[in-house]
MARDREN-451427 format. One line per 3 residues: for each residue x, y, z of N, C-alpha, C. Coordinates in nm, 2 decimals, padded with zeros to 4 digits. Each point is the difference from the previous one (the first is absolute). Example, Ala and Ser with C-alpha at 12.3 -4.5 7.8 and 13.67 -1.06 7.14 Angstrom:
01.32 -00.57 00.78 -00.09 00.12 00.00 00.09 00.12 00.00 | -00.04 00.11 -00.07 00.09 00.11 00.00 -00.08 00.11 00.08 $
***
This chain:
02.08 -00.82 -00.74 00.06 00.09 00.10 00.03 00.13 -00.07 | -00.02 00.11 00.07 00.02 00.13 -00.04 00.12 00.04 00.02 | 00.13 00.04 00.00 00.12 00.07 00.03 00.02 00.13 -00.10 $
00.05 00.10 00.11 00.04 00.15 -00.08 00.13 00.01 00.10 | 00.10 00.10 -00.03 00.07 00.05 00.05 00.01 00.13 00.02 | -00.02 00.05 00.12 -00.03 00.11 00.08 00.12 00.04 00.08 $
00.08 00.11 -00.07 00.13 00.04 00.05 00.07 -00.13 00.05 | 00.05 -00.02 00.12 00.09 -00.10 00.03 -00.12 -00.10 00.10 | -00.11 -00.04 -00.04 -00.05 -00.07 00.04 -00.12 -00.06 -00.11 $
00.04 -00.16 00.02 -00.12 -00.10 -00.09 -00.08 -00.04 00.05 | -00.13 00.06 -00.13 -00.13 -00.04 00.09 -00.02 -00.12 -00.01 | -00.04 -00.15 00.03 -00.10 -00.05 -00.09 -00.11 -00.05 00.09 $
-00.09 00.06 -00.12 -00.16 -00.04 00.06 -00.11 -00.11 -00.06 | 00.01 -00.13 00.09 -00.06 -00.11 -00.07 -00.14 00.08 00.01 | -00.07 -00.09 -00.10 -00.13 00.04 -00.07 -00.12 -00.13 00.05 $
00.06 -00.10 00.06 -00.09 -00.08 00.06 -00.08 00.02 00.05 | -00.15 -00.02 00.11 -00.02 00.06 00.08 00.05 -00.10 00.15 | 00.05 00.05 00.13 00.04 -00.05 00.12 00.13 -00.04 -00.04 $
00.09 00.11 -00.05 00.14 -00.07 00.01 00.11 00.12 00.06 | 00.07 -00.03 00.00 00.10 00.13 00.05 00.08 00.05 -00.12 | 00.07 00.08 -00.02 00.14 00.04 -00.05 00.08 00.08 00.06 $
00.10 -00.06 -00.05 00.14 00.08 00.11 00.07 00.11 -00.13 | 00.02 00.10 00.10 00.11 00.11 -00.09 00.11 -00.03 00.05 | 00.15 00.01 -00.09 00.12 -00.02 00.06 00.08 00.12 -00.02 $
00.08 00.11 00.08 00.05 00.10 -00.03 00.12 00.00 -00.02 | 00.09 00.07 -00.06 00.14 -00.01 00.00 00.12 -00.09 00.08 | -00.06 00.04 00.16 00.11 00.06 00.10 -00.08 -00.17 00.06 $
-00.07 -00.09 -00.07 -00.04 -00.19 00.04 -00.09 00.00 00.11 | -00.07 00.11 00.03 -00.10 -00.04 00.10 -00.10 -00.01 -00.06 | -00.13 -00.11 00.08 -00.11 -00.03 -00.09 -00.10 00.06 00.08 $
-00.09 00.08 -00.08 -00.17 00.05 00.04 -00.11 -00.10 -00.06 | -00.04 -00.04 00.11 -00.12 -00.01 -00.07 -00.15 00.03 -00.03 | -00.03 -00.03 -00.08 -00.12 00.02 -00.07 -00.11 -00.04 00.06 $
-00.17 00.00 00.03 -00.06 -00.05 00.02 -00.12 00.01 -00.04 | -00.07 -00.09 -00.09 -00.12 00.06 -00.10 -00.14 00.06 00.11 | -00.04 00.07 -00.04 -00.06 00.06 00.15 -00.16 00.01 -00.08 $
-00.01 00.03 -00.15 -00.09 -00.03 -00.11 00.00 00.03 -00.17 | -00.07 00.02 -00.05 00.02 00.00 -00.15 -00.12 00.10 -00.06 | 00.06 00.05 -00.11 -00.04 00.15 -00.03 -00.13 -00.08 -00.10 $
-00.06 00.06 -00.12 -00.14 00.02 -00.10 00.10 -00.14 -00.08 | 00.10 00.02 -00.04 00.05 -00.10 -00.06 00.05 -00.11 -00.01 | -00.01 -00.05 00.11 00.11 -00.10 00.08 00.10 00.03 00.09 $
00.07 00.10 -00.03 00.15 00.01 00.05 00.02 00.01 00.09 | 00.08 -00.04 00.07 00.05 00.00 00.17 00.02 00.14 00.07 | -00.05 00.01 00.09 -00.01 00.14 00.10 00.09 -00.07 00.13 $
00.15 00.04 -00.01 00.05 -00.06 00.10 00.04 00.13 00.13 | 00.01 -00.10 00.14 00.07 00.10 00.09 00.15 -00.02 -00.01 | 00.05 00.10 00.00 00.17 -00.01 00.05 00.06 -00.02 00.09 $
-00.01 -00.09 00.09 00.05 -00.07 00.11 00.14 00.05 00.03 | 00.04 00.04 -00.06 00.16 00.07 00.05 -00.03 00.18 -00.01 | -00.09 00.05 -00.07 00.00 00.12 00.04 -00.08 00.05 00.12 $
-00.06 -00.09 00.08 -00.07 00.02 00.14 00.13 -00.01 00.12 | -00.06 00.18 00.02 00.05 00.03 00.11 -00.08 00.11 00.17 | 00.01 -00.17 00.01 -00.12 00.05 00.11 -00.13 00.01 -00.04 $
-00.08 00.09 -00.03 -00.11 00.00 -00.05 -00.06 00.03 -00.14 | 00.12 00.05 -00.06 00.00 00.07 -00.13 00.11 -00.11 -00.08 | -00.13 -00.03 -00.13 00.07 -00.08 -00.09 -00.05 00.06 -00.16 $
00.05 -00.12 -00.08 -00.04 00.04 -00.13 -00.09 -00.09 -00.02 | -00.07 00.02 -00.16 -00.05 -00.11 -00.07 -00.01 00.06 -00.14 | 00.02 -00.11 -00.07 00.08 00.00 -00.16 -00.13 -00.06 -00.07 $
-00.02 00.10 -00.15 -00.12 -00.16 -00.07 00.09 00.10 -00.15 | -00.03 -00.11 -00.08 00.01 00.05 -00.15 -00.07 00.14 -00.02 | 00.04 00.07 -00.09 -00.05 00.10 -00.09 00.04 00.01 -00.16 $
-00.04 -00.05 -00.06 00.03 00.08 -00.16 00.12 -00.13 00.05 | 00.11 00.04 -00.05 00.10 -00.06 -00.08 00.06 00.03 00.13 | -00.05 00.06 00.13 00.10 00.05 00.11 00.00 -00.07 00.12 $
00.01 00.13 00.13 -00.07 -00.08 00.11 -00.03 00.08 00.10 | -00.10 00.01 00.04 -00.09 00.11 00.09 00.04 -00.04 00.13 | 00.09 00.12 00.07 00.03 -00.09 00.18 -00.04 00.13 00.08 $
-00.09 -00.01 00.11 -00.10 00.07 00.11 00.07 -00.06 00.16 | 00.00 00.08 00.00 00.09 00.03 00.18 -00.13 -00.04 00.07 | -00.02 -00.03 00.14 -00.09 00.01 00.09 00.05 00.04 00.13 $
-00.05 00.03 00.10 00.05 00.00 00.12 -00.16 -00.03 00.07 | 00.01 -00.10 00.09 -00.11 -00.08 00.03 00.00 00.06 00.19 | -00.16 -00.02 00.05 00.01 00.09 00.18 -00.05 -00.11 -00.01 $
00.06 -00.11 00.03 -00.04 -00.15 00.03 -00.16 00.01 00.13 | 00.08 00.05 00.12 -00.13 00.00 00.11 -00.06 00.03 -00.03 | -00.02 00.14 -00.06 -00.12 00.06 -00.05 -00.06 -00.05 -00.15 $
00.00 -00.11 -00.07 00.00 00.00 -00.14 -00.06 00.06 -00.07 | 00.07 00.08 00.03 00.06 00.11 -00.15 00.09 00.00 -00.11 | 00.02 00.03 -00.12 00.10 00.00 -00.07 00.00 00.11 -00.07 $
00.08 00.01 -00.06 00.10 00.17 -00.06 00.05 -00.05 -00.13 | 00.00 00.08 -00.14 00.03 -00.02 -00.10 00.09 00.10 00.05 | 00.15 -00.03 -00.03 00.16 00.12 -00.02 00.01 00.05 -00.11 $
00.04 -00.10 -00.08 00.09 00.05 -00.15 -00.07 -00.09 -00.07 | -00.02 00.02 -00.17 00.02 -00.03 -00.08 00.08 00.04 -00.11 | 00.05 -00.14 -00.04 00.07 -00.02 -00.12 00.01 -00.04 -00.12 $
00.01 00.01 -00.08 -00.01 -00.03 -00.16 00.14 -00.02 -00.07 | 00.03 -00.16 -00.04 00.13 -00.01 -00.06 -00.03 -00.05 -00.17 | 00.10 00.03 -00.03 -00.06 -00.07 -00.22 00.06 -00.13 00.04 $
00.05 -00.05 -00.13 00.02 -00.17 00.00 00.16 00.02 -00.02 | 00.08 00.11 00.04 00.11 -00.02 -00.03 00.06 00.07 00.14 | -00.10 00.02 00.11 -00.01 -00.03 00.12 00.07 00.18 00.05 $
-00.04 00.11 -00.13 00.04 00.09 00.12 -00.16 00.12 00.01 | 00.04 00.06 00.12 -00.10 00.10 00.08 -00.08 00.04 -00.10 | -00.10 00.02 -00.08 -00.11 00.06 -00.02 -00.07 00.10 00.03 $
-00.07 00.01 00.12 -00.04 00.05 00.05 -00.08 -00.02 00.16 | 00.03 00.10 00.10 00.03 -00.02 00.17 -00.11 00.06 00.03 | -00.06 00.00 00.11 -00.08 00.11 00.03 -00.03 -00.07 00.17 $
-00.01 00.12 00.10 -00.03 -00.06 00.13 -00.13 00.03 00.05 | -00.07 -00.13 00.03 -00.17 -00.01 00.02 -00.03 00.06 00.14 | 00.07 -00.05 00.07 -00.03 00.05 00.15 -00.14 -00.01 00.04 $
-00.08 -00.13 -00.04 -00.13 00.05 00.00 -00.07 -00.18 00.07 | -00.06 00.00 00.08 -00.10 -00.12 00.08 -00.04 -00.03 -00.10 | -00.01 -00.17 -00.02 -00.10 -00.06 -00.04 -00.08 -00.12 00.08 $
-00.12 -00.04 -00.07 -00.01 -00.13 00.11 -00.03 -00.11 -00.10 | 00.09 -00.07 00.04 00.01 -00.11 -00.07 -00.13 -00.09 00.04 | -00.07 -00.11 -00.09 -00.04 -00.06 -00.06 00.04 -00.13 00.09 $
-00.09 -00.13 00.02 00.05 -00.12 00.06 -00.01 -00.05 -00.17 | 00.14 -00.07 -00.02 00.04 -00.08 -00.09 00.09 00.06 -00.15 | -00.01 00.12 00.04 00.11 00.07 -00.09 00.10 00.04 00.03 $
00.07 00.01 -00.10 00.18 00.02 00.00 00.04 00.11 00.16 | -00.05 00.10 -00.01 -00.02 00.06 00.10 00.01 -00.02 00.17 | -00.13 -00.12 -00.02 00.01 -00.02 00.17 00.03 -00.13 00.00 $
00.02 -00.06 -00.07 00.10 -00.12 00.00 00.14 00.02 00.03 | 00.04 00.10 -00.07 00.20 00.04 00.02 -00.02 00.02 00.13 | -00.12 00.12 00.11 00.01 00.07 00.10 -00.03 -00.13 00.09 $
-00.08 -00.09 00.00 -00.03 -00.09 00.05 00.18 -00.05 00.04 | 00.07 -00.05 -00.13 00.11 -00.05 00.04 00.14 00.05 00.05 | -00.04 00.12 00.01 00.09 00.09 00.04 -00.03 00.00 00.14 $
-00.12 00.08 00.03 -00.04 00.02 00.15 00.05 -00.14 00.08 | -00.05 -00.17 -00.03 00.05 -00.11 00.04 00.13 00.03 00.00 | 00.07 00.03 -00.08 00.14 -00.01 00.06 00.04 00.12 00.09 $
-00.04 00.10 -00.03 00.03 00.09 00.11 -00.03 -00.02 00.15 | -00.10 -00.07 00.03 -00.09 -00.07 00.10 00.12 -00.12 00.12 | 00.06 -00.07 -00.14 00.08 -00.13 00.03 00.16 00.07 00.07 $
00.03 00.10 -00.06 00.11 00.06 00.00 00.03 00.04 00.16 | -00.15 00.04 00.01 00.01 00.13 00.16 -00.04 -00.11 00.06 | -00.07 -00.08 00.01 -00.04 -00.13 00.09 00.16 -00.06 00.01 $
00.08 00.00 -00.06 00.14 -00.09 00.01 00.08 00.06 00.04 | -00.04 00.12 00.10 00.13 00.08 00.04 00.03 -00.01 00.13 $
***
């Protein structure tokens, strides 16, 4: 298992493939993790299950000694998806370097990409159907 500490929030990122990891933050609520795929190396490419809001979520994989986290904001009906922000953290978990993508991509069937959007759009879907 991978753990870093990133301001007031712990990551850890199992390295299995098909497992989850939970981050726990200061203030005891739990996000979860959801491996969505795995980078050139092995390493887990997870979705952030607690940072989806609405249609726009994150997704976290290893970098260097750090950890690379990319915003999305997903047009579920239309499948489309939107790169926001990217992020760059060191291993001692602070800001690096930010920059905002603002920019379409099209994901791929079976990568990290349209797998998160896949599970995002499903919950967005379940959400509005339950109202």
């Amino acid at each position: 298992m991978f753990f870093k500490s990133f301001g007031s929030i712990i990551v850890a990122i199992t390295l299995s493939v098909g497992t989850t990891a939970i981050a726990q933050t200061n203030n005891k609520k739990l996000a979860f993790h959801i491996q969505v795929g795995a980078d050139a190396e092995g390493n887990s490419i997870v979705l952030d299950a607690g940072s989806v809001q609405g249609t726009e979520y994150t997704i976290l994989q290893k970098q260097g000694d750090g950890l690379a986290k990319t915003t999305f904001r997903a047009a579920c009906a239309e499948g489309r998806l939107f790169s926001e922000k990217s992020s760059i953290y060191n291993a001692t978990g602070e800001l690096i370097t930010e920059q905002q993508t603002q920019q379409e991509i099209s994901p791929q069937a079976g990568t990290p990409e349209a797998n998160s959007m896949e599970i995002v759009c499903q919950t967005a879907n379940n959400t509005l159907s339950s109202i």
